[in-house]
C-alpha positions in Angstrom: 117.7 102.8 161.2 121.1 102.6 162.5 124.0 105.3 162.6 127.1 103.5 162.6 129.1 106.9 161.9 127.7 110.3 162.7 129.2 113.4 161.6 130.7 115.7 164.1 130.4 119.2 163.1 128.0 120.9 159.8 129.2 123.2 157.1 129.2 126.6 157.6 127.1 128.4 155.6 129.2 131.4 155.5 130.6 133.6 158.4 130.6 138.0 159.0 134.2 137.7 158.7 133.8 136.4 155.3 131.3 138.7 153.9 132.5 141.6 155.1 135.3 140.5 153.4 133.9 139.9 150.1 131.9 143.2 150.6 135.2 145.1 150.9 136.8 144.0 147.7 133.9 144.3 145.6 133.2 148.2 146.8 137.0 148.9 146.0 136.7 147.2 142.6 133.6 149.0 142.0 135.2 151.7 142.7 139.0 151.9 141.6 138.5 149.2 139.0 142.0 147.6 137.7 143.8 149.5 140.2 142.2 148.0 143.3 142.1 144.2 141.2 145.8 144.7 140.7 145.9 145.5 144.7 144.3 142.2 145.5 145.7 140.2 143.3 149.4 140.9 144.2 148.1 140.4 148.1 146.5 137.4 147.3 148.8 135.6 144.6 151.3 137.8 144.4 150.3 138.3 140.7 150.7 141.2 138.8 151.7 141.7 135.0 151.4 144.1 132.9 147.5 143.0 131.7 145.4 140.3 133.4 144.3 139.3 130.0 145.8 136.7 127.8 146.9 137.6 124.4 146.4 135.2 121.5 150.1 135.0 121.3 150.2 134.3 124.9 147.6 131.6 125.0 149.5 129.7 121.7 153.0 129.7 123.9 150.8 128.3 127.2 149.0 125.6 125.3 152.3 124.8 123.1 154.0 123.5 126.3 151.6 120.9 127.4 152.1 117.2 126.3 150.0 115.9 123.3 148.2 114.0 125.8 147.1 116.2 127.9 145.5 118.4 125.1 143.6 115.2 123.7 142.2 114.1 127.2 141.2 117.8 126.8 139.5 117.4 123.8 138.0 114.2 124.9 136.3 115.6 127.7 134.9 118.3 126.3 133.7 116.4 123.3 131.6 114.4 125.7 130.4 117.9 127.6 129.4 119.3 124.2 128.0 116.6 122.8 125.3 116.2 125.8 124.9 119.9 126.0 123.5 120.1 122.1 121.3 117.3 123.0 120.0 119.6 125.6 119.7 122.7 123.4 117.9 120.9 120.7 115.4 120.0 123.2 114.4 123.4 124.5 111.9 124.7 121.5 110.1 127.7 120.3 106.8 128.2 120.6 104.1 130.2 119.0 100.3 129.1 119.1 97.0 130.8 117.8 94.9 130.3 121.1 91.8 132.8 119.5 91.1 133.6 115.8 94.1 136.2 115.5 95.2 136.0 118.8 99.0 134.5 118.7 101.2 134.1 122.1 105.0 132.6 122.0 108.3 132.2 123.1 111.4 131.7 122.5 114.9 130.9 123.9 117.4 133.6 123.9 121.2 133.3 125.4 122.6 136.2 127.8 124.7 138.5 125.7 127.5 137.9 128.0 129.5 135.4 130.6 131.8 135.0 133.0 132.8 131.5 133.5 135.3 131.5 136.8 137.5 128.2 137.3 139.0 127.4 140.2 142.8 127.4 140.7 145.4 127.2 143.5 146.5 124.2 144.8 143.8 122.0 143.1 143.1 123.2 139.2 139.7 122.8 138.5 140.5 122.1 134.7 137.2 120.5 133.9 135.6 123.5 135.0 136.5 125.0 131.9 134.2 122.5 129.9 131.3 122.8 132.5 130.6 126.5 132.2 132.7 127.6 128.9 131.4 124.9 126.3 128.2 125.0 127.9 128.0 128.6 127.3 128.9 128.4 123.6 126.6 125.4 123.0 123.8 127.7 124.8 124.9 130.4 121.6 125.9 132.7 124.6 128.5 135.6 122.0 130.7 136.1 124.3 132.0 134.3 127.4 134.8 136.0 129.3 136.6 133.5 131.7 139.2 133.7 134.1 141.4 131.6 136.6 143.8 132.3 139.1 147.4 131.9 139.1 149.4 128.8 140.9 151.8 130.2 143.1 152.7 132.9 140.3 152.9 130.4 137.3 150.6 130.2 134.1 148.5 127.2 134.7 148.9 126.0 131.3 146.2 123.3 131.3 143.5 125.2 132.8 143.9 128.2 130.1 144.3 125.5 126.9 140.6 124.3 128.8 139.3 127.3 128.8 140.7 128.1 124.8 139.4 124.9 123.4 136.2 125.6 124.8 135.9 128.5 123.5 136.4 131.3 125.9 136.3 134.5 123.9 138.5 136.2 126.3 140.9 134.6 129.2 141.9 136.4 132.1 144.7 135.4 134.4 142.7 136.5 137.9 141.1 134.8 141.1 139.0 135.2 143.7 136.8 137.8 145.0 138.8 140.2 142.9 137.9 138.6 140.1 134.4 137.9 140.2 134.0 142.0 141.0 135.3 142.8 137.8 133.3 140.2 135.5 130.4 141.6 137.3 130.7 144.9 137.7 133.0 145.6 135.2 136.2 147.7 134.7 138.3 149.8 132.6 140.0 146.8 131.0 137.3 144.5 131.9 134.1 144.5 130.0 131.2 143.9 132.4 129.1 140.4 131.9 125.3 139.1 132.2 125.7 136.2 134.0 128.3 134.3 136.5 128.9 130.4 136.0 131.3 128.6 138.2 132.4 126.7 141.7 134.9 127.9 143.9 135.9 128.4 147.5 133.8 130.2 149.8 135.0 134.0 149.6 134.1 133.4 145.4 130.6 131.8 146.6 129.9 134.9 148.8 130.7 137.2 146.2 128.2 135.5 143.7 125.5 135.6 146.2 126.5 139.3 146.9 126.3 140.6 143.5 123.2 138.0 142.5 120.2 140.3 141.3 123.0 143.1 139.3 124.2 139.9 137.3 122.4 136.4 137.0 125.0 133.2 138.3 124.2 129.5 138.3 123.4 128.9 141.7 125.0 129.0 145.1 127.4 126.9 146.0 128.9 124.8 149.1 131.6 122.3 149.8 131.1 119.3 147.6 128.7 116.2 148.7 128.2 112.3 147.9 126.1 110.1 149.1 126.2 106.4 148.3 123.0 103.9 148.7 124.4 100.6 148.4 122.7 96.9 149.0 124.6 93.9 149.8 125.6 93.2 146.2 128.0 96.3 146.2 131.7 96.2 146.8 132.6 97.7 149.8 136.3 98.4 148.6 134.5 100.5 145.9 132.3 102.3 148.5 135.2 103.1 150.1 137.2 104.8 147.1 133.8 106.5 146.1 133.5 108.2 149.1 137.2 109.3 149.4 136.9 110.4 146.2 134.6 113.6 147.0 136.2 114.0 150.6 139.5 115.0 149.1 137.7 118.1 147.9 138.2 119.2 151.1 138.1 118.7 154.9 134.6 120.2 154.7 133.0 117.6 152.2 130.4 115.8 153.5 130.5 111.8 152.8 128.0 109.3 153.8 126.7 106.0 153.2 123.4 104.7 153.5 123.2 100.9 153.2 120.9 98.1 153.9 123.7 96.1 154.6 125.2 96.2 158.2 128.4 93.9 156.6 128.6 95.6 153.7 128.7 99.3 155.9 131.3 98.4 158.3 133.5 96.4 155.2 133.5 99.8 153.4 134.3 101.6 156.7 137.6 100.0 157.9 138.7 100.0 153.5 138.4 103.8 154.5 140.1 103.5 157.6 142.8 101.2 155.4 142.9 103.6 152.3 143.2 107.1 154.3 147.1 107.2 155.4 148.3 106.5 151.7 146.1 109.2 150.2 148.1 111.3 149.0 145.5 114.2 149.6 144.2 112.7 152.9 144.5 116.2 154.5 141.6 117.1 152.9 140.0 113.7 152.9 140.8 112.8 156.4 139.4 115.9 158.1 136.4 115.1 155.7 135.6 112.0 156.6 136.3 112.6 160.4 134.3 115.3 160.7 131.7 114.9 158.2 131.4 111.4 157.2 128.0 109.4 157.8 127.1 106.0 157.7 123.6 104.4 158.1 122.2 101.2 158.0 118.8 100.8 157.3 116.0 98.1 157.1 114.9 98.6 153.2 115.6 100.0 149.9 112.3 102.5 150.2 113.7 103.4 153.8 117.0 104.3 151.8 115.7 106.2 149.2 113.3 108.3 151.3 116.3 108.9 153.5 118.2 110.2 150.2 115.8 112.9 149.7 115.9 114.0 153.4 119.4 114.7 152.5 119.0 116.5 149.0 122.7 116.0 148.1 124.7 117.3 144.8 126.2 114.0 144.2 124.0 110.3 144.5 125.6 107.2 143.4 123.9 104.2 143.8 125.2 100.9 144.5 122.6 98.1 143.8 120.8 95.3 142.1 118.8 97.4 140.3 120.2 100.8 140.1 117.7 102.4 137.5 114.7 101.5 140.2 116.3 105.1 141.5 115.3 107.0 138.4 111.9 106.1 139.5 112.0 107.0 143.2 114.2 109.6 143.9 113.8 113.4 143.6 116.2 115.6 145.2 119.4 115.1 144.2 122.3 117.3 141.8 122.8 113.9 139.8 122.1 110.8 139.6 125.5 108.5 139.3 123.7 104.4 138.5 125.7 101.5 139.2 129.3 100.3 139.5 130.6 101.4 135.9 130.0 104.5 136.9 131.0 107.3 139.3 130.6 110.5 140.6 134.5 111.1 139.5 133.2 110.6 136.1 130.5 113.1 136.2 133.4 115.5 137.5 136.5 115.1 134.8 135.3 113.4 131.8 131.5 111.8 131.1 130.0 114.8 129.9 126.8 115.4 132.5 127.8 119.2 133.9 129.3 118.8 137.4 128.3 122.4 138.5 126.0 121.2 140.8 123.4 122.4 144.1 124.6 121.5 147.3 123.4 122.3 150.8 119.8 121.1 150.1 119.5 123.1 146.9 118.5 119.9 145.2 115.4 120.6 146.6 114.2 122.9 143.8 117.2 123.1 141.2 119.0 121.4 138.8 122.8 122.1 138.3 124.3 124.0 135.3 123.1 123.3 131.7 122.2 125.0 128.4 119.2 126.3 129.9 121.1 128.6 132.7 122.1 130.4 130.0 119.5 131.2 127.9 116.3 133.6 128.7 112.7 132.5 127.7 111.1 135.5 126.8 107.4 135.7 125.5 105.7 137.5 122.9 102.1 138.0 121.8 100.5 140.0 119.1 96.8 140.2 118.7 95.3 140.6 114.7 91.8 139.9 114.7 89.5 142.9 115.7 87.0 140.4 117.1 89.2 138.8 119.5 91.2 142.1 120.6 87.5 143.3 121.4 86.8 140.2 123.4 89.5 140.5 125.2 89.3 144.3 126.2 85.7 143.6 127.6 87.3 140.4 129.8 90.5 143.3 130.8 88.2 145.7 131.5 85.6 143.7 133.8 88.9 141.8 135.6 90.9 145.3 136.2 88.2 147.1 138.0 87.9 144.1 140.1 91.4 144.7 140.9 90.4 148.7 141.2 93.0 149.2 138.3 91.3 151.8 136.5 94.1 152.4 134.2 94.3 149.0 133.3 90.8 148.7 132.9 90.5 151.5 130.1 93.5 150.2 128.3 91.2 147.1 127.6 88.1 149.2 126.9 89.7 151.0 124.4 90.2 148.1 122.2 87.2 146.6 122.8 85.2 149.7 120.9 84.9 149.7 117.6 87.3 151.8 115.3 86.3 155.6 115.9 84.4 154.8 119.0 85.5 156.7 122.4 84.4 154.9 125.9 82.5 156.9 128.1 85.4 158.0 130.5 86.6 159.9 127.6 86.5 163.4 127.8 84.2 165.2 125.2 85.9 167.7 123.0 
């Protein structure tokens, strides 16, 4: 193996100054509700009308002043985004079996009765946000899914709210930040409280998920956004290169890296990114990105590639290759999988349809991204009719119980393993 570009510096994972940041706003929301999000929000974006919620009227005028365009490559999208997420839905099933004469056990799939799906704002909109955790939401049969975005520098951001309508969003609130991920969760006067929080955003709204995690449920935690490209020498280098600028311009804290059995094809793709950079027009987050946290690594093999992969456990994996689909195979830890050079991890972002809420900082390790299943609850049931079998099984409780020194337990099962009338011995006599 050979490191032709290491990175320089690792992503924070958080700093005091941030959470005792985050801790600060949710105890004043908590506590002065809409007074203290009305606070924040006029310090933060210098946003205060009258309500933070959107009428219907409201929403009609916003959507009414996009182009035609814009609305259909709307629609398009999340088309594509419900479209896979019903295929999911339709594979999660019900289930009820008889596994003793009488003896019946099941469970079944039921949505949170309430969401908050937050999408990004400021200087980047995260429009297709909207179609990740709002139309994912209402495939999942989630009733109601409150969702809010921040303002850009005290405007309406018209295509972000016509997202988050068409989607579905049941109520849309004009909010950001810590602020608003307080109120979703812990709810206030104007502000009904949720279940669950869906959503990527910077990392003061990532703290606050993992701060209130436990009083509501949330997707998963989040970091700065990753790719990793494995590439042979049958790849393009030029497309390397755009692939990997692609996810750097999230910001100058995305990690990039390559991984290549292909010295040529490595150090091609290198100076197109040394080429490209100066005319991105968002190479002050890409640049800093790729400086700081940019990889590239040649190695001897394919397997020495792949096993490499895992080792890094990253949200976004394209690969570059004769035989992409050999990765479906071998690889394990990843967000998602992006397969050969019609594809791309941009695609998987705006407009393919795969959810692009994804894990990141080695969460790959044990967890998907966001899907239908996030928002629904398996719960299970069991109900026991046969005398026989209830009898059988309070002798079993009774015997495994005391093992345990669970008296309590124990008599629970030795009550239904008498016959009808019969006391147990422990009973007392009347």
């Amino acid at each position: 193996m050979r490191v032709l570009k290491a990175r320089t510096a690792t992503p924070a994972t958080g700093s005091a100054e941030v959470r005792e940041t985050v801790e600060r706003i949710i105890a004043e929301v908590r506590a002065r509700g809409d007074a203290a999000v009305r606070e924040y929000s006029e310090k933060f974006d210098s946003w205060s009308p009258e309500s933070f919620r959107l009428t219907e009227e409201d929403i009609e005028k916003t959507v009414a002043t996009l182009p035609e365009q814009v609305i259909a490559d709307i629609r398009f999208a999340q088309g594509q985004v419900r479209e896979f997420a019903l295929r999911q839905r339709e594979s999660l099933r019900d289930v009820e079996v008889e596994t003793l004469p009488g003896v019946v056990l099941g469970h079944r799939h039921i949505p949170v009765a309430a969401a908050g799906a937050y999408v990004p704002g400021g200087r980047y909109p995260l429009v297709a946000s909207a179609h990740m955790t709002v139309v994912t939401a209402k495939v999942a049969g989630v009733p109601r899914v409150a969702a809010c975005t921040p303002p850009i520098r005290g405007e309406v951001p018209a295509a972000t709210v016509a997202a988050m309508h068409l989607a579905g969003a049941d109520e849309i609130y004009l909010f950001g930040g810590v602020q608003a991920i307080a109120a979703l969760a812990c709810g206030t006067e104007t502000v009904p409280a949720v279940n669950m929080l869906a959503g990527p955003g910077n990392a003061y709204v990532a703290e606050a998920k993992r701060t209130l995690y436990g009083e509501v449920g949330i997707d998963l935690f989040a970091g700065p956004t990753e790719i990793l490209v494995v590439a042979d020498g049958t790849a393009d280098p030029f497309t390397v290169a755009v692939d990997l600028l692609s996810q750097a311009e999230h910001g100058p804290d995305s990690p990039a890296v390559l991984v290549s059995t292909s010295e040529t094809l490595a150090r091609e793709a290198m100076a197109h990114i040394d080429a490209l950079l100066p005319g991105m027009p968002t190479r002050d987050m890409a640049g800093p990105a790729w400086r700081d946290y940019g990889e590239v690594v040649v190695v001897d093999s394919l397997d020495e590639a792949y096993a490499l992969t895992d080792e890094y456990s990253f949200e976004h994996v394209e690969v570059l290759t004769a035989n992409p689909r050999e990765a479906l195979s071998v690889l394990r830890d990843y967000g998602a999988l992006f397969l050969g050079a019609g594809t791309c991890v941009s695609f998987g972002d705006k407009v393919i349809g795969t959810n692009h809420v994804l894990p990141t900082r080695g969460a790959a390790r044990y967890t998907g991204g966001l899907w239908v299943g996030k928002y629904l609850k398996t719960v299970t049931y069991q109900e026991v009719t046969d005398p026989a079998s209830s009898a059988l099984l309070g002798e079993v409780c009774g015997r495994a119980a005391r093992v345990e020194l669970f008296e309590g337990h124990a008599r629970s099962g030795d009550v239904r393993a008498l016959a009808p009338g019969q006391r147990p011995e422990w009973a007392p006599r009347t």
